[in-house]
C-alpha positions in Angstrom: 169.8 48.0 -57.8 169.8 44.6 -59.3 169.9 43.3 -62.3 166.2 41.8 -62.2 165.4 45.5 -60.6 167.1 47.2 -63.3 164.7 45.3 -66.2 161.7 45.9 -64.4 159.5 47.8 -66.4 159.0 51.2 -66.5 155.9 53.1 -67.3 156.0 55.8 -69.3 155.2 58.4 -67.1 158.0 57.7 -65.0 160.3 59.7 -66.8 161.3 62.8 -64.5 161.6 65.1 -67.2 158.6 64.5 -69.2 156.4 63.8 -66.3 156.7 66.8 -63.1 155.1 63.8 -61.1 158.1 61.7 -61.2 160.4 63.9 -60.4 160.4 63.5 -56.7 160.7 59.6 -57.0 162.9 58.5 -60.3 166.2 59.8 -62.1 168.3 59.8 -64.9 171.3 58.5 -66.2 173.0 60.6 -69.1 175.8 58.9 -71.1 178.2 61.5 -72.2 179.3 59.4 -75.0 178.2 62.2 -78.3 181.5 64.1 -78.3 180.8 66.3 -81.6 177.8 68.4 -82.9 176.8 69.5 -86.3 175.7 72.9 -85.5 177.6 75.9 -83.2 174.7 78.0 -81.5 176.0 81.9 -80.5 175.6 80.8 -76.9 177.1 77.2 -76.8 180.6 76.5 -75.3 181.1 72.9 -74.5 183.4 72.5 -72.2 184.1 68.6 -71.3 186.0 68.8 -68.1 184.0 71.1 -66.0 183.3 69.5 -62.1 181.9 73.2 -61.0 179.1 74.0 -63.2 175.6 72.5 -64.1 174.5 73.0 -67.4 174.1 71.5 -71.0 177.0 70.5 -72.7 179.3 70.1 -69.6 180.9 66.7 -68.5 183.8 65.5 -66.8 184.8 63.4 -69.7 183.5 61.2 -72.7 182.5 58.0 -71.7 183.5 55.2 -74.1 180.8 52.5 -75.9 182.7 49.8 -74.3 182.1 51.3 -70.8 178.3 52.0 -71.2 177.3 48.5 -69.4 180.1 48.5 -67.1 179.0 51.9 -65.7 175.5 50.9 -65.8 176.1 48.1 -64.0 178.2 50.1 -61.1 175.8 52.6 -60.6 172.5 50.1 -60.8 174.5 48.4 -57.6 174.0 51.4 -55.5 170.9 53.2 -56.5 167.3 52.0 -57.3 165.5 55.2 -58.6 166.5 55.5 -62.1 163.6 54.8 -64.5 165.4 56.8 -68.1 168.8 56.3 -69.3 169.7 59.0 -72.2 172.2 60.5 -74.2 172.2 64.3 -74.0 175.6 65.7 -75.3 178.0 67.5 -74.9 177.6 67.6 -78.5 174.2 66.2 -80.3 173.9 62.4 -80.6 172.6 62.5 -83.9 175.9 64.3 -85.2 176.9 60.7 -85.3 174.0 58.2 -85.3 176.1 55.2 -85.4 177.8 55.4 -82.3 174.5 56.2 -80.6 172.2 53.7 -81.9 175.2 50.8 -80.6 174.8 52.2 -77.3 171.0 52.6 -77.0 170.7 49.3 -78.8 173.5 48.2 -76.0 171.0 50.0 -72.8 168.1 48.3 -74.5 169.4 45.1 -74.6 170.9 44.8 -70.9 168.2 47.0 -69.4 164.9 46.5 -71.6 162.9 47.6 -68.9 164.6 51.1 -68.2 162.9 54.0 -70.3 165.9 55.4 -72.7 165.9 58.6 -74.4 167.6 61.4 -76.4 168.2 64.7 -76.6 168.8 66.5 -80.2 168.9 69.7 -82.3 166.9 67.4 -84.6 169.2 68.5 -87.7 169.9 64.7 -88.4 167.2 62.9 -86.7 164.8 62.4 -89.7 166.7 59.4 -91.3 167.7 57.4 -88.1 163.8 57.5 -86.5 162.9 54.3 -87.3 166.3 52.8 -86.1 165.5 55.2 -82.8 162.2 53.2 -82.3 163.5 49.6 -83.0 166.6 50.5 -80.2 163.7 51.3 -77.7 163.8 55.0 -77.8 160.5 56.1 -75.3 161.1 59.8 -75.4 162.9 62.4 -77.7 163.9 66.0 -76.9 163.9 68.5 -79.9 165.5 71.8 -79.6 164.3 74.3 -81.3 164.6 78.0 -80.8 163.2 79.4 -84.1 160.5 79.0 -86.3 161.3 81.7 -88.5 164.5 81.7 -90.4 165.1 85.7 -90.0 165.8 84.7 -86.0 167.2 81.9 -86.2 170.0 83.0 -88.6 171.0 85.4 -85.5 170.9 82.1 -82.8 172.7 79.9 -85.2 176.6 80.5 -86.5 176.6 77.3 -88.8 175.1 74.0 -89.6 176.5 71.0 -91.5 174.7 68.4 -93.3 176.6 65.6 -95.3 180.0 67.5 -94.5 178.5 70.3 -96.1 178.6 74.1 -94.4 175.6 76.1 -94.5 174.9 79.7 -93.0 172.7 82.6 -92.3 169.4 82.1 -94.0 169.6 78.9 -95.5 170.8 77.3 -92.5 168.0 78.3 -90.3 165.2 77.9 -93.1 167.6 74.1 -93.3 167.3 72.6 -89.5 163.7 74.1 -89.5 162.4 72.2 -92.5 165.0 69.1 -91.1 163.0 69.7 -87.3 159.8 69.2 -88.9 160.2 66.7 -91.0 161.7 64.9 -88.0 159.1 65.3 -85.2 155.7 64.2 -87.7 158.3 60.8 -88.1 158.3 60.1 -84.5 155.1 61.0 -83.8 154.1 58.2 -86.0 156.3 56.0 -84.2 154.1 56.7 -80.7 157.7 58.4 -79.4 156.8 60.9 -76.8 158.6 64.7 -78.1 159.6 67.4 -75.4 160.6 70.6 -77.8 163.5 72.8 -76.0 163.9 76.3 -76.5 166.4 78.3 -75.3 165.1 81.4 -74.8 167.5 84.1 -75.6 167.1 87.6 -74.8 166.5 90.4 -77.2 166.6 87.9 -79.7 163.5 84.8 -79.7 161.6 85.9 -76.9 158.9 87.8 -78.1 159.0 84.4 -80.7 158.5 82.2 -78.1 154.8 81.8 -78.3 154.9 81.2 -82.1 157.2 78.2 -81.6 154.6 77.1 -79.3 151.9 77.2 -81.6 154.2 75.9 -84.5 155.0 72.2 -82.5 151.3 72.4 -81.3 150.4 72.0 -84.5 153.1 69.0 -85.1 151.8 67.0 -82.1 154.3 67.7 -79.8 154.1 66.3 -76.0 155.2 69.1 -74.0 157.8 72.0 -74.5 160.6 73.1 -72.1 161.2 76.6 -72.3 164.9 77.4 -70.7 166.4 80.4 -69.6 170.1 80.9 -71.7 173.0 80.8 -69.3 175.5 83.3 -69.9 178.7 81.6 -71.1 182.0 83.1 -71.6 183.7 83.0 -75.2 180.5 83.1 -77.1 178.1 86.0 -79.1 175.9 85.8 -76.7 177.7 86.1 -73.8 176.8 89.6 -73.4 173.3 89.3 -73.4 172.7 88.1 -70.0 170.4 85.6 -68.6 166.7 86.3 -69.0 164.7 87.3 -65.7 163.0 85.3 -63.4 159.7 88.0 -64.9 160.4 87.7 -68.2 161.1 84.0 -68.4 157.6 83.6 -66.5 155.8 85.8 -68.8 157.3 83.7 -71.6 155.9 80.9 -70.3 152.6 81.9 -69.8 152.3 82.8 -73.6 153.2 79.6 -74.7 151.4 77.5 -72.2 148.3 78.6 -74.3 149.3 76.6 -76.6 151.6 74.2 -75.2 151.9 72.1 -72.1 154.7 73.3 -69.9 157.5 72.2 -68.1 158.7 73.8 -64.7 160.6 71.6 -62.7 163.7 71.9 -65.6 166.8 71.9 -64.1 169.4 72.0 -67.4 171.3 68.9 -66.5 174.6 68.2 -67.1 175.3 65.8 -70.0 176.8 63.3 -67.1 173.9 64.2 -64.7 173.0 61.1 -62.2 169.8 60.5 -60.4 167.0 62.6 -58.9 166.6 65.8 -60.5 167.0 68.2 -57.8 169.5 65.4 -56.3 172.0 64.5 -58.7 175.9 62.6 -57.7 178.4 64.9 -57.3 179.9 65.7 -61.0 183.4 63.1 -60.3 181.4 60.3 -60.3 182.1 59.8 -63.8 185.9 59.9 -63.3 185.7 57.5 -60.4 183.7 55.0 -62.2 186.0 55.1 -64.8 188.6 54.1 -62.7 186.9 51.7 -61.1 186.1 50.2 -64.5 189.4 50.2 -65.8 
């Protein structure tokens, strides 16, 4: 892809997660370059350096501000499908807002045609909105897996806020109100909002439908509902995965309230290009190498 290819403008509904149209035609570009999060989940285990296994959280490594046009510019030379470049972990981007506004701000800059996006727990989103908006932020994914504090003190070990430590009720009643507060904001700033929830057996999924109605309610675009992976070294781990029935029956609860995505295929936080099509997980490494 050029660089007059890579500026031209995107539409909005060229984003392949937002938009089950695109899927088949654009991709994505996640920066792993938000090492840290402000909140441990009883099914999260980031693991950085992971080449076998696609999910959240995982990437080969962490990909330095100073490389974020270099490794643009390598992969724009040799594909011309990406219309969304966004920042999705390992950890949450907001946990330091700094270092991700400079790169978005970066993306925006070089590539002001190119979609770019984020993806969030939304704990400490509220303040940096604005700043989101003026970097070119199109699109915003919320997580939320609770909408009553009595379940999400059993999804959620801790939360921080200013360096402080909060637990159990207070913590979950905390990123709710934080969620909120966050999601009206963007709204008002025309951002398009995809709400995540993890659904998590035994414990939110006969809550599932009351999130739905809950970011209905807050003007959310669509919601993702995802099926928790397993992952050794966590609570949850013992829980399983939630079936193919129960995660369709989910679904069909909250699509009464919300519109649904389908095609979700819980991408890496390196992932590169078409959905069902992404580069083989080294690429990172080997445009790293090439860079230095």
């Amino acid at each position: 892809m050029t660089q007059h290819g890579a500026c031209t403008k995107r539409d909005a509904s060229d984003h392949p997660c937002f938009y089950g149209s695109a899927k088949a035609r654009w991709g994505r570009i996640h920066l792993p370059v938000a090492p840290e999060c402000n909140i441990q989940c009883n099914f999260c285990n980031r693991l950085y350096d992971c080449a076998n296994e696609s999910r959240p959280g995982v990437t080969q490594g962490i990909l330095e501000q100073d490389d974020v046009i270099p490794y643009l510019r390598m992969l724009f030379r040799r594909r011309s499908d990406i219309s969304v470049v966004g920042i999705a972990g390992p950890g949450d981007p907001m946990c330091d807002p700094e270092r991700t506004l400079e790169v978005l701000r970066a993306v925006h800059s070089a590539y002001p045609g190119l979609l770019l996006c984020l993806s969030t727990n939304g704990m400490n989103l509220f303040e940096y909105v604005d700043d989101l908006a003026d970097a070119g932020v199109t699109h915003v994914t919320v997580t939320i897996n609770a909408v009553d504090p009595l379940i999400g003190k059993q999804i959620y070990d801790w939360v921080t806020v200013n360096n402080n430590v909060y637990r159990g009720n207070e913590a979950a009643m905390l990123l709710l109100s934080r969620q909120t507060e966050a999601i009206v904001r963007l709204k008002e700033r025309d951002i398009m909002i995809k709400v995540n929830t993890v659904v998590i057996p035994g414990i939110n999924t006969d809550h599932i439908q009351a999130i739905a109605q809950e970011v209905a309610v807050l003007s959310a675009d669509i919601m993702n509902c995802i099926p928790m992976i397993p992952v050794e070294d966590t609570p949850f781990v013992h829980l399983g995965a939630p079936t193919d029935e129960l995660m369709s029956r989910v679904r069909d609860f909250a699509s009464l309230h919300m519109p649904q995505m389908y095609h979700c295929r819980r991408c890496r936080a390196d992932a590169i290009g078409l959905l069902y099509a992404d580069e083989p997980s080294q690429c990172l490494t080997e445009a790293r190498n090439e860079i230095r």
